[in-house]
C-alpha positions in Angstrom: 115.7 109.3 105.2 115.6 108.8 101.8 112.7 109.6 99.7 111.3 106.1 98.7 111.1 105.4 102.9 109.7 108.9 103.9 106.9 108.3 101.2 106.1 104.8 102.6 106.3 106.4 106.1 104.0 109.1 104.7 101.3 106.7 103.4 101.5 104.3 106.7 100.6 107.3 108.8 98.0 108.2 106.1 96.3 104.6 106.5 96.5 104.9 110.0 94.6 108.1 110.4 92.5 107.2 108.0 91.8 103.3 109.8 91.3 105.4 113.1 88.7 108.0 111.5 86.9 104.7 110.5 86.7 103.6 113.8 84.7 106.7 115.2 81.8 106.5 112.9 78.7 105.4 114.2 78.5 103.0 112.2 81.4 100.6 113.4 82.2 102.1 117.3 84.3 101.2 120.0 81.3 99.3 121.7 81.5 95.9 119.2 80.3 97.5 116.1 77.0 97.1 117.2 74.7 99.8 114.5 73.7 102.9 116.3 70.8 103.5 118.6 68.4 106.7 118.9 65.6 107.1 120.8 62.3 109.6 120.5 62.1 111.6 123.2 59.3 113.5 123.5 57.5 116.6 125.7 57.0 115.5 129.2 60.3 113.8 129.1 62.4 115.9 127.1 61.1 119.1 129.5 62.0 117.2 132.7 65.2 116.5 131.7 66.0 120.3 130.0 64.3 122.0 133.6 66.1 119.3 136.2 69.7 118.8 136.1 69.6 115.1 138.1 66.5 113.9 136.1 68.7 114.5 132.4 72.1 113.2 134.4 70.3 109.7 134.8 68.9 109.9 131.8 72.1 110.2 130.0 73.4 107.6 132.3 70.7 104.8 131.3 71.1 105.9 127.6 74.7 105.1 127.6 73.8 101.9 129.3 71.8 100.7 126.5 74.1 102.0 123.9 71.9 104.2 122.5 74.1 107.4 121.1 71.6 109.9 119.2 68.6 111.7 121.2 65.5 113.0 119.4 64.8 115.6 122.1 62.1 117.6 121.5 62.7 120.8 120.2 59.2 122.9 120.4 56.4 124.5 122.4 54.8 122.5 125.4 52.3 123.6 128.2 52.6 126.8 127.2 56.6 127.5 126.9 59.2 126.8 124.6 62.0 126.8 126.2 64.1 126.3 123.1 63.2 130.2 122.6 63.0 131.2 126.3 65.8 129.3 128.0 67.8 128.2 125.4 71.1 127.9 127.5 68.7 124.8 129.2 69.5 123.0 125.9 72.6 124.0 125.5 73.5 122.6 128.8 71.8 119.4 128.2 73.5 119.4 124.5 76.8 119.8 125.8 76.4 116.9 128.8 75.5 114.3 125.8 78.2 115.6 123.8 80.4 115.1 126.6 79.5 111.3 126.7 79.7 110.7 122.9 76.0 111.3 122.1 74.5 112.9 119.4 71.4 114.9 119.9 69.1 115.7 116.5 65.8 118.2 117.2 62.6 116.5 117.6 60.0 118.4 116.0 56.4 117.6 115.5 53.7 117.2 118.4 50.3 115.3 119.3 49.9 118.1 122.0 50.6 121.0 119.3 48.6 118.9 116.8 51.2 119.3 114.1 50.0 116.9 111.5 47.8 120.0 110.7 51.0 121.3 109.4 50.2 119.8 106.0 47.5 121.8 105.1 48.5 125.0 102.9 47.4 127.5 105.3 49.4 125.9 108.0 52.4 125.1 106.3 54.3 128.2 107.3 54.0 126.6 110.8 56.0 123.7 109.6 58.7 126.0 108.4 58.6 128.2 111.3 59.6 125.2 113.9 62.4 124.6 111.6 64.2 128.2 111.6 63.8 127.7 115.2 66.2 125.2 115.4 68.0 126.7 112.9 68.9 130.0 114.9 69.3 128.2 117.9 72.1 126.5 116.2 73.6 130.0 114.7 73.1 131.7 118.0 75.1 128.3 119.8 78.6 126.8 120.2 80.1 124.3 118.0 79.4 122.4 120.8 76.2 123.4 122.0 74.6 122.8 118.5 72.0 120.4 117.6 73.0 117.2 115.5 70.4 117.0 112.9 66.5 117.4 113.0 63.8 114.9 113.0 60.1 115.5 112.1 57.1 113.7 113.0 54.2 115.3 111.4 51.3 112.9 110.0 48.7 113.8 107.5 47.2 110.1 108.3 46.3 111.2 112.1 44.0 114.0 110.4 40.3 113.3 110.8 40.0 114.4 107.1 42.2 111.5 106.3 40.5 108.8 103.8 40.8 107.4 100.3 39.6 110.4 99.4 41.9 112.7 100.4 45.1 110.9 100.3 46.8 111.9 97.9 45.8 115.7 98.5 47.5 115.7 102.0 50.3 113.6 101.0 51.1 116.3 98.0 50.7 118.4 101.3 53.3 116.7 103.3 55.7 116.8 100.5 54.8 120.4 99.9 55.9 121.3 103.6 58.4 119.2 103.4 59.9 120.7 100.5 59.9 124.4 102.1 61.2 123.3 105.5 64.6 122.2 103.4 64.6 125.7 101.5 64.7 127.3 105.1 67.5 125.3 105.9 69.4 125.7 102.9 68.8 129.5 102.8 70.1 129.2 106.9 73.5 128.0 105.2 73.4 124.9 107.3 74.2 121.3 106.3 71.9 120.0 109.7 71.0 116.5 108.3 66.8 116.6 108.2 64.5 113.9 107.8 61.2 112.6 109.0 59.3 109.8 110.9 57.6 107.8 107.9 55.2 104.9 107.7 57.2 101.4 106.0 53.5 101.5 103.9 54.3 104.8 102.4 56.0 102.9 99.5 52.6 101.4 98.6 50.8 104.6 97.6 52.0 105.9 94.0 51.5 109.2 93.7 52.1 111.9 90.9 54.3 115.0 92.8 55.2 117.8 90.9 55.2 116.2 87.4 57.1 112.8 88.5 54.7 109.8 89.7 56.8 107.6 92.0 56.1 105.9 95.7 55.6 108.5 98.1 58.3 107.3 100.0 60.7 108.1 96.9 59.7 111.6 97.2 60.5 111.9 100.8 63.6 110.4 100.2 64.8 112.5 97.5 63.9 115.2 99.5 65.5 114.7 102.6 68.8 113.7 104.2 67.6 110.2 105.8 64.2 108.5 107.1 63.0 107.1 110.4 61.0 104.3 109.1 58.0 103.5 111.5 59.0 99.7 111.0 56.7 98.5 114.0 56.8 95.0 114.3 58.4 92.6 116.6 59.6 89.8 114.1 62.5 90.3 112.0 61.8 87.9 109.3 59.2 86.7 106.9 56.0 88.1 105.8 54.6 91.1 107.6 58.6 91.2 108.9 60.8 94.5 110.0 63.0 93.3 107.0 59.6 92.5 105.1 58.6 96.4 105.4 62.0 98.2 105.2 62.8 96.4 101.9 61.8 98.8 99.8 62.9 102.0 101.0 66.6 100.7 101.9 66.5 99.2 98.1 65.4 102.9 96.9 67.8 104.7 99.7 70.6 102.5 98.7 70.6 104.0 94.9 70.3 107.6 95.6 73.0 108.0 98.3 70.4 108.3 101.4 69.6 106.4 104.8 67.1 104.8 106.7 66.8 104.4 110.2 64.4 101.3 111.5 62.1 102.4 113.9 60.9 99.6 116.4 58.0 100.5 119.3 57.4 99.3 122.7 54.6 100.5 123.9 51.6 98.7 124.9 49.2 98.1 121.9 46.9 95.9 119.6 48.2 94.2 117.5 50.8 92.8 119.4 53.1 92.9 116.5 53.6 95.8 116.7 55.2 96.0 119.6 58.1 94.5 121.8 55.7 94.8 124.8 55.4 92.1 126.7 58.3 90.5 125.2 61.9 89.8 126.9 64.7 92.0 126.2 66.6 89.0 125.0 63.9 87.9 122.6 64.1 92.0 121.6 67.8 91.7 121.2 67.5 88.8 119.2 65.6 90.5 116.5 67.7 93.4 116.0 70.6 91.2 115.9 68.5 89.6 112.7 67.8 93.0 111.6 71.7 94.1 111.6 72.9 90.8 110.0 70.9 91.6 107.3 71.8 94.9 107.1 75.3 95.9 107.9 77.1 96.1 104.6 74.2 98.2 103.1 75.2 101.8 102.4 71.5 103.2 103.7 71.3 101.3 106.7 71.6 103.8 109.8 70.7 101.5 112.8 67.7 101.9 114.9 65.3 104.3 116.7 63.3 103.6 119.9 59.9 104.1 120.2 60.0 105.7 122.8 62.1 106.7 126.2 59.7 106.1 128.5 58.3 103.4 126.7 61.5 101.8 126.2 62.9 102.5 129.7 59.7 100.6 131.0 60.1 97.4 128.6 63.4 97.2 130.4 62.0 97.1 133.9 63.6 100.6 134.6 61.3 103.3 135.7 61.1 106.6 134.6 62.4 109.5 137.5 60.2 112.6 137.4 61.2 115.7 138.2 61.2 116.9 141.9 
């Protein structure tokens, strides 16, 4: 063969692995390119699948159903366990099944029943930090392919009763402050784990000064962190008061410094309506994301979409959720 055919060979079969890499990114799968869908799944849930084998088989099942390929499992303390330190070959078993299927699983950590958004406050920030290493030695402790994904935290400084014009900008300093030693655990862990938080879309209208640089809060979270969860929660895609309306900013900002954003959408029961898909059709549902995507595929930050949340979401598709026996 001579030398001018064996390099063309050589750089077909280059293209080639490099087209078929391409196609097993999230971001353009086997499953129509649809973007990729994660879902919150929190304590009750995530327990009854981790402590009952059939309850997390049809779980995984329905997920794969509705193309939804990362879990946020929680990853902490609930009725008095945590089985993530007790029994961790529970998650490694449920780790590996979703692996098995193509699924990603990232560490849920944050918790109304733990009340985490306390987590903010400088003498409980160490708490924040301490969920984190967790994870982090469950992962050094696991197999490759027993191992978490990535980490999510949902920790709110707006849930706090001390919450008010007031003290805004205090406990958002205090968010960012947590936030900042939660990634110097992980870097000091040696881990590249991809971390990032649930945020509010109306983070972006708060300026606030954070050590020496005044900028949107959502800026600082983002240069911070690996990606956000945008709490996006409405049920139109376009126009004022939109899901495109609200992400605008942060995709703009994500977009220029290399980072990602995932759209959050709910569907739970609540007031407003729009802020929910409750008591819409899944085709409407559909029909909005699809709006949502188009806008949205060729931008570098965009990540696809996470569920608010399993059960939720497993209800709004007239699916109900198995319990434990």
């Amino acid at each position: 063969m001579s030398l001018r055919r064996a390099g063309g060979w050589l750089l077909a079969a280059l293209l080639a692995v490099i087209a078929s890499a391409a196609a097993q990114t999230p971001e353009s799968r086997a499953d129509g390119g649809h973007a990729p869908r994660a879902v919150w799944i929190w304590e009750a849930d995530a327990y009854a699948m981790l402590t009952a084998p059939q309850v997390a088989d049809e779980a995984l099942a329905f997920l794969q159903r509705k193309r939804i390929g990362i879990l946020y499992l929680y990853a902490d303390a609930y009725q008095e366990r945590n089985l993530l330190v007790q029994q961790p070959q529970r998650y490694r078993g449920l780790i590996r099944a979703a692996h098995a299927r193509g699924m990603r699983v990232y560490a849920l950590l944050g918790s109304w029943y733990l009340h985490t958004e306390r987590y903010v406050l400088p003498r409980q920030q160490y708490k924040a930090v301490a969920m984190l290493q967790r994870v982090l030695d469950y992962n050094a402790a696991a197999a490759p392919d027993a191992r978490f994904d990535g980490v999510n935290y949902d920790i709110e400084p707006h849930m706090l009763d001390a919450w008010n014009e007031t003290t805004r900008p205090r406990l958002l300093r205090g968010f960012l402050d947590m936030t900042a030693a939660m990634l110097e655990a992980r870097r000091k862990s040696g881990q590249a784990l991809p971390v990032g938080p649930a945020m509010p879309f109306w983070w972006d209208g708060i300026s606030l000064e954070w050590r020496g640089v005044r900028k949107p809060v959502s800026e600082h979270v983002l240069d911070l962190t690996d990606y956000v969860a945008l709490m996006d929660y409405r049920n139109f895609a376009e126009g004022r008061d939109s899901i495109l309306a609200h992400a605008d900013s942060e995709m703009a900002y994500a977009d220029r410094v290399g980072k990602r954003v995932v759209i959050g959408l709910d569907f739970n029961p609540g007031e407003p309506a729009k802020l929910s898909f409750h008591g819409m059709t899944e085709a409407a549902f559909e029909a909005e994301a699809a709006k949502v995507e188009s806008a949205y595929r060729a931008r570098p930050a965009f990540a696809g979409f996470v569920f608010h949340h399993y059960a939720g979401y497993r209800r709004f598709v007239g699916e109900p959720v198995p319990e434990a026996e």
